[in-house]
mmJSON file of the N, C-alpha and C atoms, coordinates in Angstrom:
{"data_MODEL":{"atom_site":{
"group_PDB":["ATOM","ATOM","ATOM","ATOM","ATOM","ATOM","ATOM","ATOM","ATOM","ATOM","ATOM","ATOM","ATOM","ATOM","ATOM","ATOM","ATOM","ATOM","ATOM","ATOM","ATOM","ATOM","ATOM","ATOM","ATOM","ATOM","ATOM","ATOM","ATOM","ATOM","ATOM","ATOM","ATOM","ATOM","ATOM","ATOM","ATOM","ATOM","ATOM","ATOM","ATOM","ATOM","ATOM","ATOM","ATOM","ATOM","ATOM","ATOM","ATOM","ATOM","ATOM","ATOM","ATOM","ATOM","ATOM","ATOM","ATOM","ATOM","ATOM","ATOM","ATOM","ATOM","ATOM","ATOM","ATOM","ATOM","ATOM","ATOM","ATOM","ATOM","ATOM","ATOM","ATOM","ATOM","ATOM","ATOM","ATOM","ATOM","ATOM","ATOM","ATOM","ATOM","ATOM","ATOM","ATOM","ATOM","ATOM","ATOM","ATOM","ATOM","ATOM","ATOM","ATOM","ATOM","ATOM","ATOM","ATOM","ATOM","ATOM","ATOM","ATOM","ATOM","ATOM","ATOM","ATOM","ATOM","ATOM","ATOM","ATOM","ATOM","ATOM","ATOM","ATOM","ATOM","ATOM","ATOM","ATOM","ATOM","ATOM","ATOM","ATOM","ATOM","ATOM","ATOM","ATOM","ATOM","ATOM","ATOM","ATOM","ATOM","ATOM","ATOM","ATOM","ATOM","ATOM","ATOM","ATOM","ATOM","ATOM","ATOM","ATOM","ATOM","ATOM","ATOM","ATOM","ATOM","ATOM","ATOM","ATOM","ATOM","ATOM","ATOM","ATOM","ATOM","ATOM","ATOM","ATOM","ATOM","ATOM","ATOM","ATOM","ATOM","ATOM","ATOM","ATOM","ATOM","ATOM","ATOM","ATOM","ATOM","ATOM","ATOM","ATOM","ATOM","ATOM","ATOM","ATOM","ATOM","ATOM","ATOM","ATOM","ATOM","ATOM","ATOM","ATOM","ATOM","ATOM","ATOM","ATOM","ATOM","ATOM","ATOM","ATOM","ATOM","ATOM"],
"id":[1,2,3,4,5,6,7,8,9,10,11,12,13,14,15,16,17,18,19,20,21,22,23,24,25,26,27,28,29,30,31,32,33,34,35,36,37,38,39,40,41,42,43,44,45,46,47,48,49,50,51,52,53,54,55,56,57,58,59,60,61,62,63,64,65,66,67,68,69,70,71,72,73,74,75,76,77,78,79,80,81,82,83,84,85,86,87,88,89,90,91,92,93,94,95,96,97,98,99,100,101,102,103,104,105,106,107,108,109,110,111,112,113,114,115,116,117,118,119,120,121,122,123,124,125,126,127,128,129,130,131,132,133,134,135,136,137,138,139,140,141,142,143,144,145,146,147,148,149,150,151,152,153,154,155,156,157,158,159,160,161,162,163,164,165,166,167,168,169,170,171,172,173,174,175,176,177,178,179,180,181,182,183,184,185,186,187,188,189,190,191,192,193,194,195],
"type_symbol":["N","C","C","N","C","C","N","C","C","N","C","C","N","C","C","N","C","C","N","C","C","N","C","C","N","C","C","N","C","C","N","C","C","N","C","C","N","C","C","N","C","C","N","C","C","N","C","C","N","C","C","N","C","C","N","C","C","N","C","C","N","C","C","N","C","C","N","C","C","N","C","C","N","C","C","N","C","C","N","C","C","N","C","C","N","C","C","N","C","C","N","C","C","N","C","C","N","C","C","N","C","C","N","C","C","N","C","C","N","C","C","N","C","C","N","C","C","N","C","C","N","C","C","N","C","C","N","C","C","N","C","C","N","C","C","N","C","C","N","C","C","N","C","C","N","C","C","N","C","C","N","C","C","N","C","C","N","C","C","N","C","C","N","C","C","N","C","C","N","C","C","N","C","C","N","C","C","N","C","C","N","C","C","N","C","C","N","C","C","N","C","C","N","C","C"],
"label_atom_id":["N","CA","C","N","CA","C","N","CA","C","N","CA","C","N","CA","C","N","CA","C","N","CA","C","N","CA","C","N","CA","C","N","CA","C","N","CA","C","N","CA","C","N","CA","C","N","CA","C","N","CA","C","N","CA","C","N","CA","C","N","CA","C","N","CA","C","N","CA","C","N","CA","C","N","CA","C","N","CA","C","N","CA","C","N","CA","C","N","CA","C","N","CA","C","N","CA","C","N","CA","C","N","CA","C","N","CA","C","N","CA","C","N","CA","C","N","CA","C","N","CA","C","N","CA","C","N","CA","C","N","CA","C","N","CA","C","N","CA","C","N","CA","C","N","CA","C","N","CA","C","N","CA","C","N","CA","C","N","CA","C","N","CA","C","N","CA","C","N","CA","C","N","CA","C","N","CA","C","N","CA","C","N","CA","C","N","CA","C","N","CA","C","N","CA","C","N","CA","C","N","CA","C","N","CA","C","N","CA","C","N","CA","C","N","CA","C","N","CA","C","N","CA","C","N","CA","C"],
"label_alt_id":[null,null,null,null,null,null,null,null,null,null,null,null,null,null,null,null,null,null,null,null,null,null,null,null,null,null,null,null,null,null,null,null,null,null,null,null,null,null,null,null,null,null,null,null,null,null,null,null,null,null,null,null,null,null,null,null,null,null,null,null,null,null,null,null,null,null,null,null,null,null,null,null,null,null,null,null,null,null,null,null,null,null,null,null,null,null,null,null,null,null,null,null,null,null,null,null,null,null,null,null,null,null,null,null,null,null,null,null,null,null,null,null,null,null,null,null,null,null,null,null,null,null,null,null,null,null,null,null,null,null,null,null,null,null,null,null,null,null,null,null,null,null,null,null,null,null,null,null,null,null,null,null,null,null,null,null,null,null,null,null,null,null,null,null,null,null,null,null,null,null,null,null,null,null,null,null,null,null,null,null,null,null,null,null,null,null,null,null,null,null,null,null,null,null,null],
"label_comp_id":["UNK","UNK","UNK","UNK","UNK","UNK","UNK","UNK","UNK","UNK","UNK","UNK","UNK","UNK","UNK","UNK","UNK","UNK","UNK","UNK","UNK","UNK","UNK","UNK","UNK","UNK","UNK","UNK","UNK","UNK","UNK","UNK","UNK","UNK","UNK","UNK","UNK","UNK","UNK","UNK","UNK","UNK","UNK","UNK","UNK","UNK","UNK","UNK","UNK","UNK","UNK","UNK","UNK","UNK","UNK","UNK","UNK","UNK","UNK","UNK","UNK","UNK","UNK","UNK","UNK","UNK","UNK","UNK","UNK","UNK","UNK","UNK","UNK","UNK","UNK","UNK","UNK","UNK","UNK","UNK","UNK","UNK","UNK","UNK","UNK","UNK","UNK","UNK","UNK","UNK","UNK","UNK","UNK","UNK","UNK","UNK","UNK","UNK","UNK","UNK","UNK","UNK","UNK","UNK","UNK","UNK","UNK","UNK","UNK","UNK","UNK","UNK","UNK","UNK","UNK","UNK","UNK","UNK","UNK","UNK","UNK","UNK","UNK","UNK","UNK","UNK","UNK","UNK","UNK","UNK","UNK","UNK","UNK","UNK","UNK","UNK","UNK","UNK","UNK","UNK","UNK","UNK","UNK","UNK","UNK","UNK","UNK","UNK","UNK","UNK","UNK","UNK","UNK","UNK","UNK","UNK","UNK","UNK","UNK","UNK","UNK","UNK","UNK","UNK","UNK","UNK","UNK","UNK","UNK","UNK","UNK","UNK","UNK","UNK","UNK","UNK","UNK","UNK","UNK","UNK","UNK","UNK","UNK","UNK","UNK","UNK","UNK","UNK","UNK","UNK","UNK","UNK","UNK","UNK","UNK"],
"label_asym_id":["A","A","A","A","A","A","A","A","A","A","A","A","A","A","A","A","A","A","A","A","A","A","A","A","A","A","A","A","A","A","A","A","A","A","A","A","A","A","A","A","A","A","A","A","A","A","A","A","A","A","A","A","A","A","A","A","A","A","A","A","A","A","A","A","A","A","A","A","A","A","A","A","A","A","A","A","A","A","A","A","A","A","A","A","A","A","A","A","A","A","A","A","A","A","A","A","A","A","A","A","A","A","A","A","A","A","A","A","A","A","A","A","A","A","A","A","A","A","A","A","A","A","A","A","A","A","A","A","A","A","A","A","A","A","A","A","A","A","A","A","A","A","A","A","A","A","A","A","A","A","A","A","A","A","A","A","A","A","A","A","A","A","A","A","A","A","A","A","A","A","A","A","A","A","A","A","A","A","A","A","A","A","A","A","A","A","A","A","A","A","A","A","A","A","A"],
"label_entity_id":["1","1","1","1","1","1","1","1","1","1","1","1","1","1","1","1","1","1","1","1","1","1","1","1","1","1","1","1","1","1","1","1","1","1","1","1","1","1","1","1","1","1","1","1","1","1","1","1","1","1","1","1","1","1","1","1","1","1","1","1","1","1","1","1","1","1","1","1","1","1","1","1","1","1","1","1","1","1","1","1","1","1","1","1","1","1","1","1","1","1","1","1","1","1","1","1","1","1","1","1","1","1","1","1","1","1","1","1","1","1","1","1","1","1","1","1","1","1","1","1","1","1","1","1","1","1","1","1","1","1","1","1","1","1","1","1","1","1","1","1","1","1","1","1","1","1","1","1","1","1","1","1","1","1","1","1","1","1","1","1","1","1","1","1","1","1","1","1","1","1","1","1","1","1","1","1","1","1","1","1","1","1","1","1","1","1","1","1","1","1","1","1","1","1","1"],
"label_seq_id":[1,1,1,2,2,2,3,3,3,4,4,4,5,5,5,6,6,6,7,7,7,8,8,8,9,9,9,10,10,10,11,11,11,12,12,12,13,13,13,14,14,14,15,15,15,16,16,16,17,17,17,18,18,18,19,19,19,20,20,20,21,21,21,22,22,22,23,23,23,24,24,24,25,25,25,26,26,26,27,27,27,28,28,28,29,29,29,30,30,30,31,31,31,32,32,32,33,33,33,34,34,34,35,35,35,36,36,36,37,37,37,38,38,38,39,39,39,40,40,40,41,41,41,42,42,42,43,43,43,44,44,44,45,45,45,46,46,46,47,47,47,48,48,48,49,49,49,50,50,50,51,51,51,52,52,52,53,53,53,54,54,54,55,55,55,56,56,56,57,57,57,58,58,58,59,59,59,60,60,60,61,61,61,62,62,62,63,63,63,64,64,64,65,65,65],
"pdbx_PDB_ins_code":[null,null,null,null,null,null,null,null,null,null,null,null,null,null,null,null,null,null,null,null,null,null,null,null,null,null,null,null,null,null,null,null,null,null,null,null,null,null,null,null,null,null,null,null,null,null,null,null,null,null,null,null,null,null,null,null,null,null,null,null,null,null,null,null,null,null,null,null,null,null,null,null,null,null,null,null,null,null,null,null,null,null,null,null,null,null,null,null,null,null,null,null,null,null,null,null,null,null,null,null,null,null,null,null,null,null,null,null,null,null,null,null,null,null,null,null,null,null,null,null,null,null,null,null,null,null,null,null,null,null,null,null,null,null,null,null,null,null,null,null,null,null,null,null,null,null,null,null,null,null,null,null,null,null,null,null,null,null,null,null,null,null,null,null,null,null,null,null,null,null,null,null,null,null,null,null,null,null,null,null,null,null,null,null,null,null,null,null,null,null,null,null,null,null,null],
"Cartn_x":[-19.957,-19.451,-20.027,-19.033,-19.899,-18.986,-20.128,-19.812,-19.536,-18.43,-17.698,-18.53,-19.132,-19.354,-18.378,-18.034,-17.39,-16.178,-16.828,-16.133,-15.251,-15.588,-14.663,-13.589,-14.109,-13.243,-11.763,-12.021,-11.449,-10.468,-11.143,-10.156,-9.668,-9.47,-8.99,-7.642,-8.175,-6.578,-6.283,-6.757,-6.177,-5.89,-7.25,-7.35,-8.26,-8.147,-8.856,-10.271,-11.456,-12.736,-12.307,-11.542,-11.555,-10.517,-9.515,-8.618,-8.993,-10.178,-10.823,-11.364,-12.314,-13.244,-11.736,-10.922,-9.768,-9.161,-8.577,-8.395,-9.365,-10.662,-11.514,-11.33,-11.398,-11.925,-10.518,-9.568,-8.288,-8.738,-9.139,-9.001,-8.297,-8.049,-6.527,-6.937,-8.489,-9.18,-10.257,-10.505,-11.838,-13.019,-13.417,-15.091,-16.396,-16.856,-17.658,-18.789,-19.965,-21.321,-22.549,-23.534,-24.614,-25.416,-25.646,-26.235,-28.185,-28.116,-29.422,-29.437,-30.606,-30.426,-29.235,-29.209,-28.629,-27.287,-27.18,-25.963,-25.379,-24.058,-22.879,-21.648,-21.286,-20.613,-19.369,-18.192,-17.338,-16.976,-16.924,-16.952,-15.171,-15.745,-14.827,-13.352,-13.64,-12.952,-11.655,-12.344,-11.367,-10.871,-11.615,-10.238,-9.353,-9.954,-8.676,-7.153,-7.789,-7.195,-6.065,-7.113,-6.028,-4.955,-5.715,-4.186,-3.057,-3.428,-2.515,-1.507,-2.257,-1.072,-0.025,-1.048,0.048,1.549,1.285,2.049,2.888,2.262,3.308,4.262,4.022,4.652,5.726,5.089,6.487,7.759,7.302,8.338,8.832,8.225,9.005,10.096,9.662,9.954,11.761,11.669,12.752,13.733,13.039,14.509,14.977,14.164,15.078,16.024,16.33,17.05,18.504],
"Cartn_y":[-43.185,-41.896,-41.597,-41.309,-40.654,-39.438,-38.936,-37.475,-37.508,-36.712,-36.499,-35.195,-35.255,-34.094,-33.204,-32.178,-31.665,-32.157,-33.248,-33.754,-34.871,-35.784,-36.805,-35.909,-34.97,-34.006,-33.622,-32.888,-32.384,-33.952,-34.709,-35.95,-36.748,-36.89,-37.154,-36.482,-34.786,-34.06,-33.805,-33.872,-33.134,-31.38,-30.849,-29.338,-29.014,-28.008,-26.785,-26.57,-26.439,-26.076,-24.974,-23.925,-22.459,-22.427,-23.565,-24.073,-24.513,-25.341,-25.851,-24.58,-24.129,-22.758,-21.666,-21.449,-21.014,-21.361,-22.257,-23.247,-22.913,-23.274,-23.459,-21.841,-21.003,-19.842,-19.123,-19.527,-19.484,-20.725,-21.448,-22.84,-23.527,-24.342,-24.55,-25.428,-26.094,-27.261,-27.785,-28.806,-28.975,-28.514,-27.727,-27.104,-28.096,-27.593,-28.127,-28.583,-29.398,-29.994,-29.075,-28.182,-28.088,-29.376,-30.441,-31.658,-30.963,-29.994,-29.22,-28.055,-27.467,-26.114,-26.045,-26.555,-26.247,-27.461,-28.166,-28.587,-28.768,-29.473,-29.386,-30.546,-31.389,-32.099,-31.919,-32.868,-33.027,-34.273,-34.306,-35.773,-35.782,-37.691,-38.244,-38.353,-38.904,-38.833,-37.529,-36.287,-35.111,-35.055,-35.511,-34.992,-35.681,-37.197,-38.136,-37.801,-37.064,-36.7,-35.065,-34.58,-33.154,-34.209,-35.098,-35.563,-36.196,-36.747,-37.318,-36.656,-35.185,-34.072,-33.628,-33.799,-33.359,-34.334,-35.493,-36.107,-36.38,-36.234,-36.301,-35.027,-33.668,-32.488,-32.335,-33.331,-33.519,-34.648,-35.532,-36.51,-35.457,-34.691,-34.049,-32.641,-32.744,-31.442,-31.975,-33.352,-33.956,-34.546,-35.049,-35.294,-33.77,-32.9,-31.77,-31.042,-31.587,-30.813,-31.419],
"Cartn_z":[-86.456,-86.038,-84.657,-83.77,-81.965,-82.252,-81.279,-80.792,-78.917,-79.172,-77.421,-76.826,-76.087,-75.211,-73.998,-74.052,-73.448,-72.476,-71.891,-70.4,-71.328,-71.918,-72.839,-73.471,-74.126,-74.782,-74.188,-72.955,-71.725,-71.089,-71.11,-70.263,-71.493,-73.057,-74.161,-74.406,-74.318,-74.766,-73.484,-72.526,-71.144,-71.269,-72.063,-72.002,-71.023,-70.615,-69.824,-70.57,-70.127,-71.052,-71.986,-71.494,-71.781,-72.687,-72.989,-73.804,-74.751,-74.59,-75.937,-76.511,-75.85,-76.653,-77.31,-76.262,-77.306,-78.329,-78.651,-79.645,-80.732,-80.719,-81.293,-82.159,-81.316,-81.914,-82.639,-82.869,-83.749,-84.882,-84.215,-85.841,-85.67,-84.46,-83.865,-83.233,-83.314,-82.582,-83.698,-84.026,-84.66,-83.902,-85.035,-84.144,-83.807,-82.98,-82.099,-82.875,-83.138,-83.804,-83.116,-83.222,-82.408,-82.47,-81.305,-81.341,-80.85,-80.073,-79.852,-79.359,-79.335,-79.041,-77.637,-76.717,-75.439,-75.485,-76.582,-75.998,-77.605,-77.387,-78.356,-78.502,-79.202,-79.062,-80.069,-80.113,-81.002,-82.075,-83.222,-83.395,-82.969,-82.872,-82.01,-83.031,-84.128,-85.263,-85.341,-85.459,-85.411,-84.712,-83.091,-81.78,-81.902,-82.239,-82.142,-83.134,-84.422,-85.674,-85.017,-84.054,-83.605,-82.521,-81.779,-80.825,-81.65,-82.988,-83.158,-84.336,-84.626,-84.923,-84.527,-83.094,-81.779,-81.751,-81.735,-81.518,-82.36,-83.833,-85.032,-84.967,-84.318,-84.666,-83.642,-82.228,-81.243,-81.995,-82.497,-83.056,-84.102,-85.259,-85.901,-85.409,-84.086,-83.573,-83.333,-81.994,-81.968,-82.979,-83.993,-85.032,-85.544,-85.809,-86.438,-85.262,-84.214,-83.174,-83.884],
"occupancy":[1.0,1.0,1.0,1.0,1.0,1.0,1.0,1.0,1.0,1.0,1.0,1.0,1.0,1.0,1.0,1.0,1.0,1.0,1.0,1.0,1.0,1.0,1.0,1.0,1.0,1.0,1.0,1.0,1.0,1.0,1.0,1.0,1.0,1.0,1.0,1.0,1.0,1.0,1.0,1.0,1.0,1.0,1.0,1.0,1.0,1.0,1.0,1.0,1.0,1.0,1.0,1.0,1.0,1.0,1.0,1.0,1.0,1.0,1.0,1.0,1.0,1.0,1.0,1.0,1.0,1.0,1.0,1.0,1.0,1.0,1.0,1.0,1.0,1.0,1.0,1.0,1.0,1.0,1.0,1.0,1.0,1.0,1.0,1.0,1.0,1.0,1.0,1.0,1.0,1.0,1.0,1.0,1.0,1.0,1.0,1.0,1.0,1.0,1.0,1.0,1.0,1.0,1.0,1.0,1.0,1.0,1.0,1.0,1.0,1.0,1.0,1.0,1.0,1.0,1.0,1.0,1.0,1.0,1.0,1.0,1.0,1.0,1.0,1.0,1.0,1.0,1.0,1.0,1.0,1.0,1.0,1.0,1.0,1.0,1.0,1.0,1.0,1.0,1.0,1.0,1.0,1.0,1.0,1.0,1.0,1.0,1.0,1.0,1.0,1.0,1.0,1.0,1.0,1.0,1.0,1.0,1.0,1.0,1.0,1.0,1.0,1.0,1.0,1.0,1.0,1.0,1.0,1.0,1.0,1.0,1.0,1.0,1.0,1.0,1.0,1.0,1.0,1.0,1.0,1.0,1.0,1.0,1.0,1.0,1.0,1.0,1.0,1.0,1.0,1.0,1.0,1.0,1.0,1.0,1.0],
"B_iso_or_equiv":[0.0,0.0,0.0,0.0,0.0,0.0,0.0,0.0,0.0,0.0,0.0,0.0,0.0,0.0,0.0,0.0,0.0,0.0,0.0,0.0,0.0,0.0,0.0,0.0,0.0,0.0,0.0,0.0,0.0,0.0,0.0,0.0,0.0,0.0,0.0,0.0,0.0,0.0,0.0,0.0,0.0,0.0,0.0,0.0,0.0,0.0,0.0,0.0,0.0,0.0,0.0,0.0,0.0,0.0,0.0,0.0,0.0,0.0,0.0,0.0,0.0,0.0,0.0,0.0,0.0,0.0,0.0,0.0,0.0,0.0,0.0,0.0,0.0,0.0,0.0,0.0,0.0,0.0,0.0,0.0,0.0,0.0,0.0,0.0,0.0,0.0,0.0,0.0,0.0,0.0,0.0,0.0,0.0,0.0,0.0,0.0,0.0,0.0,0.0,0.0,0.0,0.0,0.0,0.0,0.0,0.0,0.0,0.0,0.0,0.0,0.0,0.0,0.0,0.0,0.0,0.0,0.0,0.0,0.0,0.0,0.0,0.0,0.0,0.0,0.0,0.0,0.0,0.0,0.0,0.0,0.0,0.0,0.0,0.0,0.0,0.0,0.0,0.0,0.0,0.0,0.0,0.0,0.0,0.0,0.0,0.0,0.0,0.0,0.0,0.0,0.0,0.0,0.0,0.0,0.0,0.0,0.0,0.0,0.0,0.0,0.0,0.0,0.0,0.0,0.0,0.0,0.0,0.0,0.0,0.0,0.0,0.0,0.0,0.0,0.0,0.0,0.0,0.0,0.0,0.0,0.0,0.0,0.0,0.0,0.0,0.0,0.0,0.0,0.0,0.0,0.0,0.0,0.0,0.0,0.0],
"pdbx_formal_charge":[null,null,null,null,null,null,null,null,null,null,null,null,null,null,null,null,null,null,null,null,null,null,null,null,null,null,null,null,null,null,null,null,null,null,null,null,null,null,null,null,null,null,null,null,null,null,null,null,null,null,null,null,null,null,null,null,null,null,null,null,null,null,null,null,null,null,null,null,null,null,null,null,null,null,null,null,null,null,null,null,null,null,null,null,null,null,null,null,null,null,null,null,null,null,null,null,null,null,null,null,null,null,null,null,null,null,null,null,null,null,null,null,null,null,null,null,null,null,null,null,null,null,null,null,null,null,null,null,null,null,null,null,null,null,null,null,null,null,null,null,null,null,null,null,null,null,null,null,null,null,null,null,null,null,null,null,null,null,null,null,null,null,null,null,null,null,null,null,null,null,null,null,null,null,null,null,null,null,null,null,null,null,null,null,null,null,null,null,null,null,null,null,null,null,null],
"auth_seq_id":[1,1,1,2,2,2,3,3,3,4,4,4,5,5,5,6,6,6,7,7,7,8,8,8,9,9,9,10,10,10,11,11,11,12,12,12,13,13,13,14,14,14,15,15,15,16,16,16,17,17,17,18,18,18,19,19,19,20,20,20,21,21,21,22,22,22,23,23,23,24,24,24,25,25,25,26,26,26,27,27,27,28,28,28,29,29,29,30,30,30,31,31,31,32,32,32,33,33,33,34,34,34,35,35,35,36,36,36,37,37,37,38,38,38,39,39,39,40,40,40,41,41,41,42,42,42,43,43,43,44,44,44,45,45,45,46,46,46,47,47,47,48,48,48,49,49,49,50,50,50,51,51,51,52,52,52,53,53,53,54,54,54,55,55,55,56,56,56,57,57,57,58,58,58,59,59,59,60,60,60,61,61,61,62,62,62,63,63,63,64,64,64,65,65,65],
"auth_comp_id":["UNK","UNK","UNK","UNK","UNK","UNK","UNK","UNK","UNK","UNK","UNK","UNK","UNK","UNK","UNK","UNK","UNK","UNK","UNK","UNK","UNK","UNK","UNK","UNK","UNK","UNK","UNK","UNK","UNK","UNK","UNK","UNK","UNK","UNK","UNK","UNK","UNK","UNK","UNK","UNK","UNK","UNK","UNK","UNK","UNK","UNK","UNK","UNK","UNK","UNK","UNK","UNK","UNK","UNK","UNK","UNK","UNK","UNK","UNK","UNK","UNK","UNK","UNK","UNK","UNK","UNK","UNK","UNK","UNK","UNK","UNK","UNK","UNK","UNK","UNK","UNK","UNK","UNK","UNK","UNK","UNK","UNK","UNK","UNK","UNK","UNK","UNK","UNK","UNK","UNK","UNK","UNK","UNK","UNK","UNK","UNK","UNK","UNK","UNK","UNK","UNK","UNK","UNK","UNK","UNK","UNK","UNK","UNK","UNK","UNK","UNK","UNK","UNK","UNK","UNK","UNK","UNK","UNK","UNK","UNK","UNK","UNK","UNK","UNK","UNK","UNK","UNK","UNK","UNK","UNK","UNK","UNK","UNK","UNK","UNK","UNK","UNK","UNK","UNK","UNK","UNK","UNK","UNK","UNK","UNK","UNK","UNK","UNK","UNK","UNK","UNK","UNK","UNK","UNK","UNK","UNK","UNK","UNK","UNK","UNK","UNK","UNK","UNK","UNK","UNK","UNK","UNK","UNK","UNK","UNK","UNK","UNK","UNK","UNK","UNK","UNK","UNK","UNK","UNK","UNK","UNK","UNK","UNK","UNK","UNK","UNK","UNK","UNK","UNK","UNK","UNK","UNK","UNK","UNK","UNK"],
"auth_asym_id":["A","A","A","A","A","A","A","A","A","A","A","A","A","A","A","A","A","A","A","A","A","A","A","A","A","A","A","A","A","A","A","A","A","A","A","A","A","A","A","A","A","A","A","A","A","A","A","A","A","A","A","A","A","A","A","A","A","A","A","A","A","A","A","A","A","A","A","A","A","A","A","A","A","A","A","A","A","A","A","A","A","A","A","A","A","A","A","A","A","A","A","A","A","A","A","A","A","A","A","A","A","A","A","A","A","A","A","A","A","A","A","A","A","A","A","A","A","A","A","A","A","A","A","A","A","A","A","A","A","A","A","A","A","A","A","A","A","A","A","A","A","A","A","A","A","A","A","A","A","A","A","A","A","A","A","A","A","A","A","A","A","A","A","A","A","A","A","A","A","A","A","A","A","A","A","A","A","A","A","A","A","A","A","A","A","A","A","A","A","A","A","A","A","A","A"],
"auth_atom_id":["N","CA","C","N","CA","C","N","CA","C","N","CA","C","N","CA","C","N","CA","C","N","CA","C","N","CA","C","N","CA","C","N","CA","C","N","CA","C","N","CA","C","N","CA","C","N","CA","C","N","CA","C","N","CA","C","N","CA","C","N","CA","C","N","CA","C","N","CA","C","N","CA","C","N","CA","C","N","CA","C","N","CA","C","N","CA","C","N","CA","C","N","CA","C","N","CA","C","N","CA","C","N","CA","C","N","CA","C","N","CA","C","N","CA","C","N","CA","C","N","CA","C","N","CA","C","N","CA","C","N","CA","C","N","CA","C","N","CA","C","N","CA","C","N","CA","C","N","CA","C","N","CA","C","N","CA","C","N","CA","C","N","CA","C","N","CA","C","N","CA","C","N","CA","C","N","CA","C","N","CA","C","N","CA","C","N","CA","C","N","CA","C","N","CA","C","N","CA","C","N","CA","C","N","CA","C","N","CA","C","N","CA","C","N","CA","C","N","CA","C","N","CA","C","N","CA","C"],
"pdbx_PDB_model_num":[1,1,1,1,1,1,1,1,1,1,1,1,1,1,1,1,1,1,1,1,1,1,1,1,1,1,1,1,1,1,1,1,1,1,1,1,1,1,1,1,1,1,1,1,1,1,1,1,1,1,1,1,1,1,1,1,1,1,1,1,1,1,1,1,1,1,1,1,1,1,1,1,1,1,1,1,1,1,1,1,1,1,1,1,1,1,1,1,1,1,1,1,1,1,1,1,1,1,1,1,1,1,1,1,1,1,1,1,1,1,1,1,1,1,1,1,1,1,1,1,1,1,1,1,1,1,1,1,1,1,1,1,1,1,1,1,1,1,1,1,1,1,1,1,1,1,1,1,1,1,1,1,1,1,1,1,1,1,1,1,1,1,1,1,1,1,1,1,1,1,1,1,1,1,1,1,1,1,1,1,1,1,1,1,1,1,1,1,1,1,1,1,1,1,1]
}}}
């Protein structure tokens, strides 16, 4: 299991920092790990698991047209 720190995060989904923390705070991103007091990571596992929602909900989006 790795954990992504912010910047992997950001160049993975191609979000905005302030996109992720939004996301996040609806439930609409997997939440973040406290790795130590001052910093924070994501496991790598879930983001990969939210992009590839993404991508299942565009293919479902196009056949129902």
């Amino acid at each position: 299991m790795r954990l992504l720190r912010l910047p992997e995060v950001k160049n993975a989904t191609a979000l905005s920092r302030s996109s992720v923390y939004r996301l996040m705070e609806v439930g609409a991103f997997p939440a973040s790990v406290q790795i130590s007091a001052r910093s924070i990571g994501w496991v790598e596992e879930e983001v990969q698991n939210w992009i590839q929602q993404r991508i299942a909900d565009r293919e479902s989006n196009s056949t129902s047209m």
